[in-house]
N, C-alpha and C positions, 0 to 999 in steps of 0.2 A: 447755243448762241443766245445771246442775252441781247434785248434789243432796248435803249433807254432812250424816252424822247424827252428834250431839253427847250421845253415854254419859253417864252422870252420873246424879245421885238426880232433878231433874225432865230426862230424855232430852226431845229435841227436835231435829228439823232444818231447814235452812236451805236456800232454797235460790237457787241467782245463775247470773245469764246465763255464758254462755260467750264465750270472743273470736267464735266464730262468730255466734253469739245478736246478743250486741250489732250485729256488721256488719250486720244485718237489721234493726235498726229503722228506719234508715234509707228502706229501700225500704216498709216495712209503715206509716212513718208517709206518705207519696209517695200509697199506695193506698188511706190509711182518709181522706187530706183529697179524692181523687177520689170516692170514696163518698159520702162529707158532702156535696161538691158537685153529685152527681148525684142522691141521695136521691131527691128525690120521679119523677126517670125509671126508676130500677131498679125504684121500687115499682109502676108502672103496668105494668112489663114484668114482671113476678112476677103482678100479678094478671090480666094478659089471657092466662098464659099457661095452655093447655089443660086441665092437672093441677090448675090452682087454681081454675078454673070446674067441674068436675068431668066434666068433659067426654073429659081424656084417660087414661091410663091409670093404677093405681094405684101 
């Protein structure tokens, strides 16, 4: 992430991916549609686990 600030009477900045950034959406969009497609198994594995029945430690 490249971050550029723009001086001026209303200052403002901008900000845009980097050549590195962008090669990662790739992989980040790969693991948000395996999340999508697993949904409702992540969520059952979130709530049976210890810390959310209150059961394990805080």
């Amino acid at each position: 992430m490249s971050r550029t600030v723009h001086p001026g009477p209303t200052p403002h900045v901008t900000y845009e991916l980097t050549a590195l950034g962008r090669g990662f959406l790739e992989p980040m969009n790969v693991m948000c549609a395996w999340a999508a497609e697993h949904f409702d198994e992540l969520l059952d594995a979130r709530e049976s686990h210890p810390a959310a029945t209150g059961h394990g430690r805080p």
